[in-house]
C-alpha positions in Angstrom: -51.1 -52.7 -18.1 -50.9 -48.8 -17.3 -47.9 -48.9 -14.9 -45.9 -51.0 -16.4 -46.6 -48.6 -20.4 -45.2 -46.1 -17.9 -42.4 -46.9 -16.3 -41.7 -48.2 -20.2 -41.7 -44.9 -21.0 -39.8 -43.6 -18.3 -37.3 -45.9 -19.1 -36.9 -45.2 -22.5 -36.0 -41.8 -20.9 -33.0 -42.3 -19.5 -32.1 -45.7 -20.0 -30.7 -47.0 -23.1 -28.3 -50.3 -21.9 -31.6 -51.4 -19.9 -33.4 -50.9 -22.7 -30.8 -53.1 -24.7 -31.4 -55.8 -22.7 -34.7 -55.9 -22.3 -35.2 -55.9 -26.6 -32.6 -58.7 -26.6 -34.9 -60.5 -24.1 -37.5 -60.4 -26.6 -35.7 -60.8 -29.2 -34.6 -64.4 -27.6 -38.2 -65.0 -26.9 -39.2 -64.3 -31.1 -36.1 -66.3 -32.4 -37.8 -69.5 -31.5 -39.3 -71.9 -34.2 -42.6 -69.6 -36.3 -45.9 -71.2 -35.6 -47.8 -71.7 -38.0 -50.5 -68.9 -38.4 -53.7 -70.6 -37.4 -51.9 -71.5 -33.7 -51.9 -68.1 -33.4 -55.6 -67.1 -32.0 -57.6 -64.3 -31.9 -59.0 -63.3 -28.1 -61.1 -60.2 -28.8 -58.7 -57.9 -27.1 -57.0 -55.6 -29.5 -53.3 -55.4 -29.6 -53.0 -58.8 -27.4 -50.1 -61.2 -28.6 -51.0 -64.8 -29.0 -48.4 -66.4 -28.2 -46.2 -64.9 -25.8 -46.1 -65.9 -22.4 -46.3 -63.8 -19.2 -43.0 -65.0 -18.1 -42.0 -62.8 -20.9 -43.5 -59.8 -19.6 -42.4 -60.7 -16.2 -39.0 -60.2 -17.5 -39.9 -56.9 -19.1 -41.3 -55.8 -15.9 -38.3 -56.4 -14.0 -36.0 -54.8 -16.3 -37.9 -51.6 -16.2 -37.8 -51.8 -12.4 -34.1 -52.2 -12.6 -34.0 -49.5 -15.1 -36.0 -47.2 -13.0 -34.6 -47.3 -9.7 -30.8 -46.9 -11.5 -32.4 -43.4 -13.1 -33.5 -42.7 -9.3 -30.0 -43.4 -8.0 -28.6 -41.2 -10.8 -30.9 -38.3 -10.0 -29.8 -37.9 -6.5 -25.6 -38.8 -7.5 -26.3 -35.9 -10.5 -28.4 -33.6 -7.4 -25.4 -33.8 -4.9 -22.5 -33.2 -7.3 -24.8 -30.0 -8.7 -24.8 -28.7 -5.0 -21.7 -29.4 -4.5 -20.9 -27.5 -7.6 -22.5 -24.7 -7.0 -20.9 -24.3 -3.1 -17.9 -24.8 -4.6 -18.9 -22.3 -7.4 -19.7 -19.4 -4.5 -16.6 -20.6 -2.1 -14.8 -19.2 -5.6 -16.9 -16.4 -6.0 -16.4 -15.2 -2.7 -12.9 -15.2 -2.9 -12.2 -13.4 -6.0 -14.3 -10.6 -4.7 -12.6 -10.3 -1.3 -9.8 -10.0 -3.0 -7.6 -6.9 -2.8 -4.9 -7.8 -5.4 -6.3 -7.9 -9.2 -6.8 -10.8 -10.7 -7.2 -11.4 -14.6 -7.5 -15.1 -16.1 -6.3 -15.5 -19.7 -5.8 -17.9 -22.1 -3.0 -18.6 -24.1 -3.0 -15.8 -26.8 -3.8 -13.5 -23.4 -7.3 -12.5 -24.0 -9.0 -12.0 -20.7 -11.6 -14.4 -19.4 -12.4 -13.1 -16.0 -11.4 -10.6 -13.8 -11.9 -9.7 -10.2 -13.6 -6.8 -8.8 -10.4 -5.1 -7.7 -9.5 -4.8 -11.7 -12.8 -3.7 -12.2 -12.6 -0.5 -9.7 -8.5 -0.3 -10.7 -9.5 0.2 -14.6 -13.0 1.6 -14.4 -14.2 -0.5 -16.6 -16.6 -3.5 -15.9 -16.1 -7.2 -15.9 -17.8 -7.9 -19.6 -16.5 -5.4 -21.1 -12.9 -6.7 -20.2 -13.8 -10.2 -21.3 -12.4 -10.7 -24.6 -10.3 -8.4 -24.9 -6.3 -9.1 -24.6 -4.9 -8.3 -21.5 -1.5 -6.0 -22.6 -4.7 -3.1 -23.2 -4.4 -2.7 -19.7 -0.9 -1.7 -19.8 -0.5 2.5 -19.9 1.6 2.6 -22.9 3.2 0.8 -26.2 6.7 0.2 -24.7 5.1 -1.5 -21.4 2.8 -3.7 -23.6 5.9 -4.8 -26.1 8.0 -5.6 -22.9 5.0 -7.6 -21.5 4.3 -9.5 -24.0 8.3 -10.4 -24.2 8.2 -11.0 -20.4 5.2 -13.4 -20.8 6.5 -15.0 -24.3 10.2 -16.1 -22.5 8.6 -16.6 -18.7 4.9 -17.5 -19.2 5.6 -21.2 -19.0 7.8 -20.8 -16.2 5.5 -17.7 -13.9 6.9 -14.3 -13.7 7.3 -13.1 -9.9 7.7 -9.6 -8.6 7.3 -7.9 -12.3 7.0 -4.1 -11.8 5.1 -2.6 -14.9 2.9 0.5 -15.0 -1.1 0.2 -15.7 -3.6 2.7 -16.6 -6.0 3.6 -13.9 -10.0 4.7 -14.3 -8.6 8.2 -13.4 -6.1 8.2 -16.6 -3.1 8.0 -13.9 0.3 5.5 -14.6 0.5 3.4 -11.5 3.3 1.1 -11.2 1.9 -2.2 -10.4 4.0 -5.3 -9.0 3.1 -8.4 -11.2 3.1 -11.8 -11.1 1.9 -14.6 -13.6 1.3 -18.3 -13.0 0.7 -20.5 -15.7 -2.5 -22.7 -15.7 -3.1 -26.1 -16.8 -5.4 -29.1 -18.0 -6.0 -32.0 -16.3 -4.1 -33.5 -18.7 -0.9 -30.8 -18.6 -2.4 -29.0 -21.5 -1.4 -25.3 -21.5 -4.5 -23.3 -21.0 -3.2 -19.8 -20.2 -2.7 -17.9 -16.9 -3.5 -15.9 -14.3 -2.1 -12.5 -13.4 -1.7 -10.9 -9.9 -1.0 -7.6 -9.1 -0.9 -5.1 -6.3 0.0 -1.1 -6.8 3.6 -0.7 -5.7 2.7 2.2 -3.5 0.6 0.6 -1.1 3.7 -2.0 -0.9 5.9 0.7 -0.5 3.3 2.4 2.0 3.2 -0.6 4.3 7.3 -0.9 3.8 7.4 2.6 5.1 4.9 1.6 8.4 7.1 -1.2 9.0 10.4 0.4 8.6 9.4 3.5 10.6 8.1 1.0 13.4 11.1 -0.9 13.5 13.6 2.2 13.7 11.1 3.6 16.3 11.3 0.3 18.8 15.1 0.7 18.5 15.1 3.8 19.5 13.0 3.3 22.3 15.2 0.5 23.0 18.4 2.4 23.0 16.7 5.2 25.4 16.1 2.5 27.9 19.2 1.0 27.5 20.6 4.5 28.0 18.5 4.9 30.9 19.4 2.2 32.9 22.8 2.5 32.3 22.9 6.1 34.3 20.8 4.7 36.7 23.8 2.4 37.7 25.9 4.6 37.1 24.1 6.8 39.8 24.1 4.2 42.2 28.1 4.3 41.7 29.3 7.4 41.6 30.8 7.2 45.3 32.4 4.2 44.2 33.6 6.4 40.9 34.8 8.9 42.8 36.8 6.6 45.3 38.6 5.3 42.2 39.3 8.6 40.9 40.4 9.9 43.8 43.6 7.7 44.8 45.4 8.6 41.3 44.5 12.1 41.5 45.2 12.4 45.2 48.8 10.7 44.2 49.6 13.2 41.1 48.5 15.9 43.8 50.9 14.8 45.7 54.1 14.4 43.9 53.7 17.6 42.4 53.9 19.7 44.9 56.9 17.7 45.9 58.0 18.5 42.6 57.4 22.4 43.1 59.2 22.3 46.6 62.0 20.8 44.3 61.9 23.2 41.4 62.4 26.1 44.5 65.3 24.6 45.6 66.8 23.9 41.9 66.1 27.5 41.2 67.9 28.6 44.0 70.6 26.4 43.5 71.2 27.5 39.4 70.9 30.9 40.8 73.8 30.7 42.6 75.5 28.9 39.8 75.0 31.8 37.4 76.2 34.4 39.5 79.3 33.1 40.2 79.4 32.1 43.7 82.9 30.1 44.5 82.8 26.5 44.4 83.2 26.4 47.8 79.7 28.2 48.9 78.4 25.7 45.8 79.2 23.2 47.5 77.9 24.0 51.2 74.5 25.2 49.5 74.2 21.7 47.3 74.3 20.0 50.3 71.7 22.5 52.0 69.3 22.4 49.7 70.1 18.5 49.0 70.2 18.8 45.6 71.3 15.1 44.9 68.6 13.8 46.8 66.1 16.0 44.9 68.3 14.7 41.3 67.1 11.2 42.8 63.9 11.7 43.7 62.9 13.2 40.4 62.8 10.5 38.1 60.6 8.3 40.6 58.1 11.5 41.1 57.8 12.2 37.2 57.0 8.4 37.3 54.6 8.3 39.5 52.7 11.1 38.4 52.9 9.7 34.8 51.3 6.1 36.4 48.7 8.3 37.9 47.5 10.3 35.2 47.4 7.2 33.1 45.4 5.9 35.6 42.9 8.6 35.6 42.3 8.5 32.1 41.7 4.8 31.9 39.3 5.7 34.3 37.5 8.2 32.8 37.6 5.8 29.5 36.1 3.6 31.1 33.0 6.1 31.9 33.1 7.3 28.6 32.2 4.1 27.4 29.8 2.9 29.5 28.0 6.1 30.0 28.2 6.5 26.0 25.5 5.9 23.4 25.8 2.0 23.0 27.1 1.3 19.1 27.8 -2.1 17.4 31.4 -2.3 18.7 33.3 -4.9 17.6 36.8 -5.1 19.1 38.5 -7.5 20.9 38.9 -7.1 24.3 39.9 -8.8 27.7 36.6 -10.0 29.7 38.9 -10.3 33.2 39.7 -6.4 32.9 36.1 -5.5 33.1 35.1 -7.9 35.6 37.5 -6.2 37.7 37.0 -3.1 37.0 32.8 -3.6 37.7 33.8 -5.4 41.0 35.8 -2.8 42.1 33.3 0.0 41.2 30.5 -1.5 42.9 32.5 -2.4 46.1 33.6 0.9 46.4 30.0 2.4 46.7 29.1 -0.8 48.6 29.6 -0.9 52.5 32.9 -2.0 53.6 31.7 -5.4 54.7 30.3 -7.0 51.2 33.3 -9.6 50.5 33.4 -10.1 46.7 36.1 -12.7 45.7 37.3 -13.4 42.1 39.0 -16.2 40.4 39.6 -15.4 37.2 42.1 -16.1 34.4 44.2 -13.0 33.7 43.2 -13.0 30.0 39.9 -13.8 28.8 39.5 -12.5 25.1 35.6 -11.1 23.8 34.9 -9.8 21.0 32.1 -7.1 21.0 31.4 -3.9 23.0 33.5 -3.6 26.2 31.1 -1.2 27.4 27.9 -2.8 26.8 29.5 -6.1 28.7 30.5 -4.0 31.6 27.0 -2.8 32.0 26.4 -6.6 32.3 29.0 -7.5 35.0 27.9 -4.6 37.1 24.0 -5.7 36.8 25.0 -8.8 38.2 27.5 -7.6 40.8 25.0 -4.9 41.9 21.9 -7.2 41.9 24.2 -9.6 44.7 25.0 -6.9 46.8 21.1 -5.7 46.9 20.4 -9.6 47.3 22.6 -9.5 50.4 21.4 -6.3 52.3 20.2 -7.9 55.5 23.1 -10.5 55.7 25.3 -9.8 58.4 28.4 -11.4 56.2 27.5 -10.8 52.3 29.6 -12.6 49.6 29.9 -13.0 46.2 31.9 -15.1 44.6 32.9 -14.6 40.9 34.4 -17.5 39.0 35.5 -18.4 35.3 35.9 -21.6 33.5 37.3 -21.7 29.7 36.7 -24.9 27.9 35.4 -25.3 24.1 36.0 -22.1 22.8 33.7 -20.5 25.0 34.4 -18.9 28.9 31.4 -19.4 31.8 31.5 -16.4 34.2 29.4 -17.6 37.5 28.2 -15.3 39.9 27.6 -16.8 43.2 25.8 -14.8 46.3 25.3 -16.2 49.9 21.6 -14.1 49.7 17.9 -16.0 50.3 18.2 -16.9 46.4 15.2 -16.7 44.1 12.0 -17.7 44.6 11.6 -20.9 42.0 8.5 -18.7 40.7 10.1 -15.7 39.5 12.8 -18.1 37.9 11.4 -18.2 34.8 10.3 -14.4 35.0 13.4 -12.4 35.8 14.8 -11.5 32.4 11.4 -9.8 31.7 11.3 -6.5 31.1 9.9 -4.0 34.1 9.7 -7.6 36.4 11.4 -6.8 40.2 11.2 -8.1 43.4 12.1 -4.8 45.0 10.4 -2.2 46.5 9.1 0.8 44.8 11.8 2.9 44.0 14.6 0.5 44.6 14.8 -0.8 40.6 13.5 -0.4 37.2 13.3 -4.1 36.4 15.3 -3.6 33.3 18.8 -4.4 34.4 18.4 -8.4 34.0 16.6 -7.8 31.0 18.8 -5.8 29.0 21.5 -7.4 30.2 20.1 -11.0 29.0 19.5 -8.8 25.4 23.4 -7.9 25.3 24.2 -11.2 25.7 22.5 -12.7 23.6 24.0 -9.8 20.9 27.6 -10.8 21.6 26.3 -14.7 20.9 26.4 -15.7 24.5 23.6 -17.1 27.0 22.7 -15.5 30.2 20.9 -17.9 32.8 19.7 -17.8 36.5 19.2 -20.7 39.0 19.7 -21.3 42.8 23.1 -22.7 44.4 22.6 -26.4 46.0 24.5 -25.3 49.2 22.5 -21.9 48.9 22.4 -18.2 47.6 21.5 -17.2 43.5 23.7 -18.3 40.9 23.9 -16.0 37.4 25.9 -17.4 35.1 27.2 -15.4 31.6 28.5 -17.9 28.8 30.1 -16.0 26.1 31.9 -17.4 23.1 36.1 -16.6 23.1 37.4 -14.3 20.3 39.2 -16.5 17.8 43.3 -15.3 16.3 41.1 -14.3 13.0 39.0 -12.0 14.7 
């Protein structure tokens, strides 16, 4: 009767419902009619019951098996969840000391509970000696403490985000410290305090700093190679520059030294006027020196020379701003023009025999930098004429379409088009096909950049019948623009 005394007693341990039912068992068993005293006998073992039958303790037996392997099961349920507990406990732990920001849990009249390392090394002061102690302490001076504890009083239910208040540091120094407070709850949505975040403002303001100063560094190293690349084509053009400066200034060369050869003849003329020559010899020398026809050709000449100067500095504008420091230009201004005037500059440093045909509208309003989008068009019309070298007859055609609010420019070459490969590669910066020397690789690319700035979309593809096809979409400028 050993085993089952102790399993009796380890069930006594730990279970009290099987030990319910096992007393109601006997308690069933001894509710049954009293025999009389002398039925009860007397076996000469101390302690045994007369009476009671072994399916009784066969019951008994059972129920402290039951009993005993339930207290097994709940041994190993109550071992698991106490591992789990305790991983769970160090995954915490862990954490919280990583942790760069401070961290201080309070409850809800803002007595500290726990803190982090980082408050620890911030304050000087160690983790129990915070506990218990209310958290506006850590503040560096009355005023900050009476406006935290208004801040937290109106916000704390709600989190306060972004909260800039000073705090007292182990070295006695007032470092501003951006703040913010999340209130924590019960399972049940009871209030049970919060938890406070913070991070020095100057290390925020250190890293803003970094960041800015990157940022203002890649633009400028993007505006150099902008820059760059611009007088790069502009290099490649300047016999094509100088073609188109030429014709006005060879004109205004021109008419004025007609207009000298006419101001000799005037002056001769009023010369004889003033001295008083008769009206006779007036007369004869008029028609020698053909005044009349000089009177006639004047106004034509002054004309001219006007139309050519004008010319010359539209010209020269147009250098200025394409050669000129790119800035966010807005102005409205007609797409055809520029075309024209990039076609023309290209074909006139091009050989004689590159074709280029255009079919444009006469008026194609963008908004943006006229400058910037004739660095563009002369990418493009630059990059067909290398495309064409070896071709005996090299073409372009340039075409627009306006529909939607929007105008398509295509740009179509008759050259060995591009290799479906490079496709997808030949916006990338520093990406060429040609041979050392020959290109930067940054043409496409920045042009594909400025597009994209004026809110347009610059794509590449081969021709079906042929030849590479760029094509500029660009949005039209509106009456309210």
């Amino acid at each position: 009767m050993k085993r089952p005394l102790e399993r009796d007693h380890n069930a006594a341990a730990g279970g009290p419902h099987e030990d319910a039912e096992a007393a109601a068992a006997l308690t069933a068993k001894s509710s049954a009619p009293a025999r009389p005293a002398d039925d009860i006998g007397v076996t000469g073992h101390p302690g045994e019951l007369v009476g009671v039958g072994e399916d009784v303790w066969m019951d008994v037996i059972q129920k402290m098996d039951e009993v005993y392997s339930d207290l097994l099961q709940y041994e190993v349920a109550l071992e698991e969840k106490n591992a789990k507990l305790e991983e769970s406990q160090q995954f915490i732990l862990s954490v919280l000391t990583s942790m760069s920001d401070i961290m201080v849990v309070c409850d809800r009249n803002g007595i500290i509970e726990d803190v982090n390392n980082s408050l620890v090394a911030f304050c000087g002061r160690e983790a129990d000696a915070l506990r218990g102690t209310p958290l506006f302490d850590l503040f560096a001076d009355d005023l900050t403490r009476a406006q935290a504890r208004h801040m937290f009083a109106v916000s704390g239910e709600r989190g306060v985000h972004d909260c800039e208040l000073p705090l007292a540091a182990a070295d006695g120094a007032i470092v501003p410290v951006s703040l913010n407070c999340t209130p924590r709850f019960s399972a049940v949505g009871k209030s049970l305090g919060m938890v406070v975040t913070g991070r020095p403002v100057g290390e925020l303001r250190k890293a803003y700093e970094a960041l800015h100063q990157a940022h203002e560094d890649l633009k400028r190293t993007q505006q150099q190679l902008l820059h760059s690349e611009k007088m790069a084509s502009l290099g490649r053009l300047v016999a094509g520059v100088a073609h188109e400066l030429n014709n006005p200034i060879s004109f205004i060369l021109g008419n004025v030294h007609a207009l000298r050869r006419y101001a000799d003849r005037l002056e001769s003329y009023l010369a004889a006027v003033h001295s008083g020559t008769h009206a006779e010899e007036l007369s004869e020398l008029r028609r020698a020196l053909r005044i009349d026809r000089i009177l006639g050709d004047l106004p034509p000449l002054i004309e001219g020379t006007i139309e050519g100067a004008e010319r010359t500095r539209d010209i020269v504008d147009g250098l200025k701003r394409f050669s000129a420091i790119d800035r966010d230009e807005q102005q409205v201004f007609n797409l055809a023009e520029v075309v024209e005037r990039a076609v023309r500059w290209v074909c006139r440093a091009a050989r004689d025999h590159f074709r280029v045909e255009v079919d444009v509208p006469s008026d194609i309003p963008v908004c943006g930098s006229a400058g910037q989008m004739q660095q563009v068009m002369m990418n493009l019309v630059q990059n067909a004429w290398d495309a064409t070298a070896e071709l005996a007859e090299p073409r372009l055609r340039v075409s627009a379409k306006l529909a939607d609010g929007r105008v398509e420019i295509r740009f179509r070459d008759n050259g060995p088009g591009i290799e479906p490969g490079h496709l997808v590669q030949v916006f990338d910066p520093f990406f060429t096909t040609k041979p050392v020397g020959k290109g930067t690789g940054l043409g496409l690319s920045i042009s594909y950049g400025i597009v994209e700035r004026h809110g347009g979309r610059l794509s590449a593809c081969n021709a079906p019948e042929g030849g590479a096809e760029m094509v500029v979409e660009l949005p039209l400028a509106t009456a309210g623009t």
